[in-house]
N, C-alpha and C positions, 0 to 999 in steps of 0.2 A: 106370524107376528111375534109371538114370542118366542120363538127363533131367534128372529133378528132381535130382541133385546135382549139376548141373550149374551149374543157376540158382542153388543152394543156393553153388557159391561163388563166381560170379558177383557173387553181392549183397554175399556175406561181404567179396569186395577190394574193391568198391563200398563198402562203407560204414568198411572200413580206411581206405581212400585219403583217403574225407572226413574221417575222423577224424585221420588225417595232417595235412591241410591245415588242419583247425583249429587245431592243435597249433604248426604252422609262426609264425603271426603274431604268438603268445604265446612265439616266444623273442627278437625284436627288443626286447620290452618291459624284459629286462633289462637292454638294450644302450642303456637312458639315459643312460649314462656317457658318449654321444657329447660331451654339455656338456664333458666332462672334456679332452675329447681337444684341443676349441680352443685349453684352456689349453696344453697340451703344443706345442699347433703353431699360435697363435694368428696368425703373420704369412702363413705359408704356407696358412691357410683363407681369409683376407679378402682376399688379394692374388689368391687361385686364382680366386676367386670373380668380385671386382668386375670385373676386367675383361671376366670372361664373362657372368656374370647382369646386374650395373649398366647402369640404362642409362644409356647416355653423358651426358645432361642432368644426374644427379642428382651427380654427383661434380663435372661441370663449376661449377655453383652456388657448393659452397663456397670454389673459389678468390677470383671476383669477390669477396665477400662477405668475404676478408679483407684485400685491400687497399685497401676503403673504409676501415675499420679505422685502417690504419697510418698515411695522410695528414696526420688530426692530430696524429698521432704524429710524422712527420717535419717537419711545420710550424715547431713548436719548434726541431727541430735543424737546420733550414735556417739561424739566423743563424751557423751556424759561418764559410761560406763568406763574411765581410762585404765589403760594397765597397768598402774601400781597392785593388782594383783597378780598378775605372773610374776611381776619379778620377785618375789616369795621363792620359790622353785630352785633356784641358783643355790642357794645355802645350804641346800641337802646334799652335795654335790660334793663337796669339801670333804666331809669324814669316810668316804669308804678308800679312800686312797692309802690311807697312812698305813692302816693295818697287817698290810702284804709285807712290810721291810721289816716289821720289829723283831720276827721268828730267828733271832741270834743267841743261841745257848754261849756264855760265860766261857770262856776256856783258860783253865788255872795252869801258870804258867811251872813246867820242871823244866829246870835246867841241869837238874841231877840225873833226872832219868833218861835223857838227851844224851850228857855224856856217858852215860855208861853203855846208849847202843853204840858211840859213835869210840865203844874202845880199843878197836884196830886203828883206826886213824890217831886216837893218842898218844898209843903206845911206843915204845922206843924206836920200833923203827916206822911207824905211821907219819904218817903228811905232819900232823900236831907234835910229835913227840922231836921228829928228827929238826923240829923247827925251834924248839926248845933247848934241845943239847946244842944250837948254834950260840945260843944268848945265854947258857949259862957259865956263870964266872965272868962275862964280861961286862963292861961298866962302857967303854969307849967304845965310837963307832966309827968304821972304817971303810969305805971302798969293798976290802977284801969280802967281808960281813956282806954285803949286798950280792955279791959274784957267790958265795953259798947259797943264801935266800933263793936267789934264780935259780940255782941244781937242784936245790930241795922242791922248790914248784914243777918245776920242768919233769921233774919223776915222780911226783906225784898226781899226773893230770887235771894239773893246772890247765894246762894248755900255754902253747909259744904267743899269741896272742894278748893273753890275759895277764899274764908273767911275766911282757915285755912295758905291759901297759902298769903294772901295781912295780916294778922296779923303779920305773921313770919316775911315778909320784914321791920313794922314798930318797932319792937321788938331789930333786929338785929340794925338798925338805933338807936332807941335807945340806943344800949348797945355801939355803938361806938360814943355816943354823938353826933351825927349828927342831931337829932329831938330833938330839946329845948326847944322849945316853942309849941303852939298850931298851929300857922299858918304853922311852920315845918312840924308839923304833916299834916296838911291840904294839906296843897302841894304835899307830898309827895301820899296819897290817889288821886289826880289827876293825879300824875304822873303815877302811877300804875295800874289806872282805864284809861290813854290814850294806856298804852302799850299793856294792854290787849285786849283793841277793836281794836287794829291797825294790821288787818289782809288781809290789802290790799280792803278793803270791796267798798263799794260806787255804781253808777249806773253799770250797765249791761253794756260789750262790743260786738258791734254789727262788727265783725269782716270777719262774711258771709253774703252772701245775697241770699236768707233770711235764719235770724238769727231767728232760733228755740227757743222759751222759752218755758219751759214746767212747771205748776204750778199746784205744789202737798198738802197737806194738809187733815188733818181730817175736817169733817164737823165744820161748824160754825166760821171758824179760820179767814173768810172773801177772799176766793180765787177769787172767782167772782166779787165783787171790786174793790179788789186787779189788778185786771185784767183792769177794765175797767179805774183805773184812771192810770195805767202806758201806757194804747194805748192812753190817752187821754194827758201826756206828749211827749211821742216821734209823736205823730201829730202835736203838737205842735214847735218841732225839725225836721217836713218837711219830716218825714220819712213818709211810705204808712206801712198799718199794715193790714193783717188779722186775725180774731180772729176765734181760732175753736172749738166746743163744745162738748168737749170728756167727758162731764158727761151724757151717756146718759141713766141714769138711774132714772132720776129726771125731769121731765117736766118741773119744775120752775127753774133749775138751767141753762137751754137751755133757757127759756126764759126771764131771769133773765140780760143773755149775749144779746140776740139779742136787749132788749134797752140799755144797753148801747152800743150794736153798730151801734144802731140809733143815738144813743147823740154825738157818737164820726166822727159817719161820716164812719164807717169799716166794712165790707162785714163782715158775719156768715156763717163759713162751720158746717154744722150740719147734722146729722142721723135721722133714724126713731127712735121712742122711744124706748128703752130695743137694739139698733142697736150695733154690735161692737166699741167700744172705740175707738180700736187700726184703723179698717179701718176706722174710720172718719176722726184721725188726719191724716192717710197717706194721704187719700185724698187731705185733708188742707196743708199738704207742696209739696205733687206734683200738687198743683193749685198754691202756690203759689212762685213757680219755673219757670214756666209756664207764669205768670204774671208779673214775675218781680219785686216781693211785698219785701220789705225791712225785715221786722219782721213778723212772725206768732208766737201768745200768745194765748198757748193750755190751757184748761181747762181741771179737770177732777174731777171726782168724791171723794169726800168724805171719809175716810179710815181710819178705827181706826188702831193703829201702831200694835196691839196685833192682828190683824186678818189676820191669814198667808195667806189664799185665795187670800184676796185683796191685798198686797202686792206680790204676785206670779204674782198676773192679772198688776199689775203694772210695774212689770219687762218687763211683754212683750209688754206693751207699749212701754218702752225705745226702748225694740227691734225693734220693727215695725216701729218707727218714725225714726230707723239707716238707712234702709232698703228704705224707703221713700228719705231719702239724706243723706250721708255719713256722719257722723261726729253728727248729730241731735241725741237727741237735744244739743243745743251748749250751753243754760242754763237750770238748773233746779233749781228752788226755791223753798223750801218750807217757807209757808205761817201759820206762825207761831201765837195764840190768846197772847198776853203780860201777861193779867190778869189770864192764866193757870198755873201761877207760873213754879215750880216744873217740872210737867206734859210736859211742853213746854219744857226742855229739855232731856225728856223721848221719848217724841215723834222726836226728831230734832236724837237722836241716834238710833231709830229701824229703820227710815225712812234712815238713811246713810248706815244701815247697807244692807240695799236692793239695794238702787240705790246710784251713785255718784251723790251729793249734791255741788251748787255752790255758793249757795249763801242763805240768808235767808232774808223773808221780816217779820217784827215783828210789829205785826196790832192791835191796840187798846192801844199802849203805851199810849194814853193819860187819861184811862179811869183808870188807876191804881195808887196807892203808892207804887206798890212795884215796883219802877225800878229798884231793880237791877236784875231782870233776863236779862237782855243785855249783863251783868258781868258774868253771869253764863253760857250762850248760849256759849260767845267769848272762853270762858277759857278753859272750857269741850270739846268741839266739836269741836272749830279751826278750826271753819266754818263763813266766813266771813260775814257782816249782809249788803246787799244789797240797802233796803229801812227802812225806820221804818214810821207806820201809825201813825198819832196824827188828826185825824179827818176824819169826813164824805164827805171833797170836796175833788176835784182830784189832787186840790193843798197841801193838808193834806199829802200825801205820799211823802214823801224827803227822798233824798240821803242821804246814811247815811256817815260822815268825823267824826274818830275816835276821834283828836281833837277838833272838833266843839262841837260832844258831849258830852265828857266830861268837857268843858269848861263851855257848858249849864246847865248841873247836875252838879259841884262841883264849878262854879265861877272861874274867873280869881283872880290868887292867889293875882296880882298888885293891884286889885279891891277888889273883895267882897269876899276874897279870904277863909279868914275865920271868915268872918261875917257872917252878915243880909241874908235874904233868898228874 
């Protein structure tokens, strides 16, 4: 019997218990008010929350997604910042230009010392002098007077050219009564002898740094000289100079340069004997690119105008020394003998006909009568004349000014114009 009430309450809190636990799940159901509860603590539910449940992707999304957004929003409002400040900038721009051109030394003009190299040419039988004993004593002009003028040019290497063309102007002067007298005449021969040398000629401009000179010539014409007394000018104008030894087919002509660039105080780029030309001079301007050197004044060998070989090998110098720096070389002279008459402007036209020519230096005018090949060079070739040599110093090579020398060779007409020699 007590057994059975045993089991009897056994079942009874068995089936309390589950009626218990039914009861339990139906009381959270009033507790739908939880919606409520958000309200009351609405930052403290979603903050608790996302950080722990969210997962990290789904909140990261909506940042990206709103500054696509604002872009063209800000679009708009980027002109606030307008460019009136850059253009500030532009005005720096102006001053470094100017200061490259004004590096021009002064040059004081002799026309004393002019003529005194040029005194074969003025001397009694010189080009000046024999032009002289035509007009002195005479007051009237005649025909006959002109038909001289023409012999005295024509053997003096004027040139049949230049001599036909400065006739014809005093001709026509005459026939319109303009040339009366002999001093007319005088004047007018300086006149026409200043116009024809005036082809802009005078020193080298050193407009790059460094400024390529490249100096060509037939043997004997005095290149190597020529060379050492124009680096021994521009050292003297504070410039730095290297000189390079592109003859390298002559062992004396290599060493002919390196004293004078003992004398002048300037490094020697040089090869082995019988070495390419062309890579010596490359060398010599990409050293001195490299250095910083103002001028390099290239040498080269020797070259009759008539020997297509060496003029072909000549081209490809230009080439090679373009290739070395852009624009190089920036001058070429040729280096012309004064006392070659004729010949000198044979040679000044095969040599233009190869390379572009800038200028011309004419070396031993003072050794000759016949000046007027300077008249015939200007007139022919319209190649301006650089320097002119009248001596063995370094101070012998002067700038050549169209009216200085003609002023020197034909007399200031005020002065001595058609006098005395």
């Amino acid at each position: 019997m007590n057994a059975i009430l045993a089991i009897l309450a056994v079942v009874l809190l068995a089936l309390a218990y589950f009626v218990f636990l039914r009861k339990k799940p139906a009381l959270p159901e009033p507790e739908a008010t939880e919606p409520e509860a958000p309200r009351a603590a609405p930052a403290v539910a979603p903050v608790a929350k996302a950080p722990a449940l969210a997962p990290a992707p789904a909140p990261a999304e909506p940042p990206p997604a709103a500054p696509s957004a604002p872009p063209p929003a800000e679009a708009p409002a980027a002109p606030e910042p307008i460019a009136p400040e850059p253009v500030a900038p532009p005005v720096v721009v102006a001053p470094p230009a100017a200061p490259p051109a004004a590096p021009a030394p002064a040059r004081a003009r002799d026309v004393a010392g002019l003529r005194k190299g040029l005194a074969k040419s003025r001397g009694e039988q010189g080009f000046f002098g024999r032009l002289v004993g035509l007009f002195s004593g005479k007051k009237a002009v005649d025909p006959a007077l002109l038909e001289q003028i023409e012999e005295v040019m024509l053997t003096s290497d004027v040139g049949v050219k230049t001599t036909a063309s400065l006739i014809e102007r005093l001709r026509q002067g005459l026939k319109k009564q303009e040339l009366t007298d002999s001093d007319a005449v005088w004047g007018a021969l300086r006149g026409e002898a200043a116009r024809i040398l005036d082809l802009g000629g005078g020193r080298i401009g050193l407009r790059h740094k460094p400024t390529v000179v490249l100096m060509v010539g037939v043997n004997g014409a005095g290149k190597t000289t020529t060379i050492g007394k124009l680096a021994t000018k521009l050292k003297a104008e504070g410039k730095t100079v290297l000189l390079a030894a592109g003859d390298t087919f002559r062992a004396a002509a290599v060493q002919q340069l390196e004293v004078w660039g003992k004398r002048v105080d300037c490094e020697v780029v040089r090869g082995k004997e019988g070495a390419d030309p062309g890579a010596v001079l490359f060398d010599a301007v990409q050293r001195a690119r490299a250095e910083g050197i103002d001028v390099v004044i290239a040498d080269t060998a020797g070259r009759l105008q008539t020997k297509t070989p060496l003029m072909d090998e000549l081209k490809k110098i230009v080439r090679t020394m373009g290739k070395a720096l852009d624009g190089a070389p920036h001058e070429t002279l040729l280096v012309l003998d004064a006392t070659n008459g004729q010949n000198a402007v044979s040679q000044a036209a095969m040599f233009r006909e190869a390379i572009d020519l800038t200028g011309i230096v004419l070396t031993k005018l003072d050794g000759t009568a016949k000046g007027g090949i300077v008249l015939a060079i200007c007139d022919e070739m319209k190649i301006p004349v650089r320097y002119v040599g009248l001596g063995e110093r370094a101070d012998d090579l002067r700038e050549f000014d169209a009216d200085e020398f003609a002023e020197a060779l034909f007399g200031d007409s005020a002065g001595d114009g058609g006098g005395s020699v």
